[in-house]
Each structure stands twice: as structure tokens, then as C-alpha cells.
C-alpha positions as CSV (number, residue, x, y, z in Angstrom):
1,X,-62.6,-22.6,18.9
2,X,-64.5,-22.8,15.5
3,X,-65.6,-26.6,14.7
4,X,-63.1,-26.8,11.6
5,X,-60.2,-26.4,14.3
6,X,-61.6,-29.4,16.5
7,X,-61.8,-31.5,13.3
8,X,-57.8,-30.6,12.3
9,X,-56.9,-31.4,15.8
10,X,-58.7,-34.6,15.4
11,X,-56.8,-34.9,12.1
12,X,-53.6,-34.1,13.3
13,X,-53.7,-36.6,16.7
14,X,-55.2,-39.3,14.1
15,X,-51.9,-39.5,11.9
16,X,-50.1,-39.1,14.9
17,X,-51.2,-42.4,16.1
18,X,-51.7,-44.2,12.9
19,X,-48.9,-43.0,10.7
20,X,-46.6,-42.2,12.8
21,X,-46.8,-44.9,16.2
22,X,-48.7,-47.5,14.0
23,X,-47.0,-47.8,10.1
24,X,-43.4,-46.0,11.5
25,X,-42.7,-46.8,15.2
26,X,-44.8,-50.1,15.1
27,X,-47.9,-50.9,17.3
28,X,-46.1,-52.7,20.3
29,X,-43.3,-49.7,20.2
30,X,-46.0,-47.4,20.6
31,X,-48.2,-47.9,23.4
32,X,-48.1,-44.1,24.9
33,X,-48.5,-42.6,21.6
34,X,-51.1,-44.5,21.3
35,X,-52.8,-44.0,25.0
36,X,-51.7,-40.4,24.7
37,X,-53.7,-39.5,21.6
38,X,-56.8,-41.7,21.3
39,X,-58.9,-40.7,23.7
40,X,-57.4,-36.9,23.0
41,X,-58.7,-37.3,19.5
42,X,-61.9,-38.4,20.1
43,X,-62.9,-35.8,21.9
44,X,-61.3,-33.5,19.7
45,X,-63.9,-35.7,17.2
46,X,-66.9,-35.1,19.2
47,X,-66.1,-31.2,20.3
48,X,-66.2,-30.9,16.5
49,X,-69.8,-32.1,16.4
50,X,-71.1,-30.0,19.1
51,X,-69.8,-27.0,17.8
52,X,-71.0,-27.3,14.2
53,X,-74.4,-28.0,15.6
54,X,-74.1,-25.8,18.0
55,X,-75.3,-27.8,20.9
56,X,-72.4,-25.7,22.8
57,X,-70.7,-22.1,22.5
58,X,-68.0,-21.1,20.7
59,X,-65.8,-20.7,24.0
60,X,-66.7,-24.6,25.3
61,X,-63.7,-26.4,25.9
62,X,-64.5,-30.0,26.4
63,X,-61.6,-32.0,28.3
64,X,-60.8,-35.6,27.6
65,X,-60.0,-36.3,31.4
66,X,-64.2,-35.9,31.7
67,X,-64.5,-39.2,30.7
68,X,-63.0,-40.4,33.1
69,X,-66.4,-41.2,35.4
70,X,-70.3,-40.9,34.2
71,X,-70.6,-37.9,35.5
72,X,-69.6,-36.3,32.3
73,X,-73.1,-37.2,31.2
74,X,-74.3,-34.7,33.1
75,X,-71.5,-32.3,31.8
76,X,-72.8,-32.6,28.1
77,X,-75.9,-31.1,26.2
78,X,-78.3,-33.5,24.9
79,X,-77.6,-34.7,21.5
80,X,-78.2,-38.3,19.4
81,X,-76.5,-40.9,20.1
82,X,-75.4,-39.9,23.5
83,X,-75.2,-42.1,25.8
84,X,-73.5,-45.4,23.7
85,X,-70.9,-42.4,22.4
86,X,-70.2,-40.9,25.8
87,X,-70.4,-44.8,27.4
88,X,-67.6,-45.9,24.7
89,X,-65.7,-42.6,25.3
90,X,-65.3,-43.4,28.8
91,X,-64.3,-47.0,28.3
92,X,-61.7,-45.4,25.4
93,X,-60.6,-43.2,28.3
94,X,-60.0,-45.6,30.8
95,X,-58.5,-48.0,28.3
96,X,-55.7,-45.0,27.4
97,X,-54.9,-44.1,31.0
98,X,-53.7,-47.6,31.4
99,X,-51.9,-47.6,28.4
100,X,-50.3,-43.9,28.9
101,X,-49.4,-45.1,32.3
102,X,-49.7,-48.9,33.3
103,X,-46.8,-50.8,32.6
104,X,-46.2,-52.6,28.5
105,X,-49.3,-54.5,27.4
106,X,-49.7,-57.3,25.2
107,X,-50.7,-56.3,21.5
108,X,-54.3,-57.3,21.5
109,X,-55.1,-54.6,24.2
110,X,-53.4,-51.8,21.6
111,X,-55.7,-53.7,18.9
112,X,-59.1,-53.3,21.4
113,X,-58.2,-49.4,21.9
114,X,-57.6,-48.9,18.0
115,X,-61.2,-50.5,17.1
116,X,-62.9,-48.7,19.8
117,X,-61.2,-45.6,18.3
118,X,-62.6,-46.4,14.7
119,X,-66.3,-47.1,16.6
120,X,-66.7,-44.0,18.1
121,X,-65.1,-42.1,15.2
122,X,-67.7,-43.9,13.1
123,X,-70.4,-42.8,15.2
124,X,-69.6,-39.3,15.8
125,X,-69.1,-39.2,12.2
126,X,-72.2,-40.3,10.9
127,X,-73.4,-37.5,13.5
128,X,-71.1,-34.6,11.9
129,X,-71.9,-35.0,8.4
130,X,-75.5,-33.6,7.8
């Protein structure tokens, strides 16, 4: 998938979790929306980078449930900035599995996975732009 495709699907799962679960559903209605697209985005986010820098073929499909463990270090190319991205991606990941899954959570844990969200997007970001 061309890098322009990544960055609309990043787009897309974006407003999906801040338009629509945040402003219209409410942030404590919206705890799987939430789970379900952060970690989905992200790595829509950074799939985006890779391609446009083409630190990976066209065909590479990179899967959010890698982040699961550190072993998707060894899954990536090198690139800057990779270890504190991928580190925080993983945390991101783990923190939406127990949101998609784990029983309601108090608001403050919804808050933590929305600011790591905006730190890694920051990051890959700063990456994507030159």
C-alpha cells in the first residue's frame, strides 16, 4: 500500500476516536473505540513513515498486534528514533488490549492512552515530514 493510504487510514481511525468516541459518544462511553483504534492508528502512523522513506517495500504490511512483545524490534528496519517509538508503541498496545478487552476503567486510564497517542504521533511525525 502506497504511504498516502497509510496516512488516510491513520486519518480516518484518528476522527474515529476523537470525533466520534471522544466529542459525540463521550470519553467514559467509549473505552473500545478508543482501545480498538489507537494502537491501530499508530501504526497505520508509523507504516506511513516507513514507506515514504522507503525503509520497507511497497507490499510490507505492518500489524499492530507486533507490539505486543519486544520482539517486534527485531521485526522493523532501522530507522531514527526507534527504539523510544517502538518502546511507547508497545506500551500503547498493551494499554489498548486492556481497554478493548479488560473490564470499564476509570477515566484517567482513557486520558494516559490518549496522550501516549499524541506522543508517539508527535514523534513519528516529526519523522514523516522531511
Amino acid at each position: 500500500m502506497k504511504w498516502e493510504l497509510h496516512l488516510q487510514a491513520f486519518e480516518e481511525r484518528k476522527e474515529t476516536i476523537f470525533k466520534w468516541a471522544v466529542e459525540v459518544r463521550g470519553m467514559e462511553h467509549s473505552q473500545r473505540i478508543i482501545g480498538d483504534n489507537a494502537s491501530k492508528a499508530i501504526t497505520e502512523l508509523l507504516s506511513a513513515y516507513l514507506h515514504k522513506h522507503h525503509f520497507v517495500e511497497e507490499g510490507f504490511q505492518l500489524n499492530h498486534a507486533w507490539f505486543k512483545s519486544e520482539k517486534v524490534h527485531s521485526r522493523l528496519p532501522e530507522f531514527e528514533s526507534k527504539k523510544p517509538i517502538v518502546d511507547a508503541m508497545i506500551e500503547l498496545e498493551q494499554r489498548c488490549e486492556k481497554l478493548s478487552y479488560g473490564v470499564p476503567k476509570p477515566i484517567e486510564k482513557l486520558t494516559a492512552v490518549l496522550e501516549l497517542f499524541h506522543l508517539v504521533e508527535e514523534k513519528i511525525k516529526t519523522l514523516l515530514s522531511p
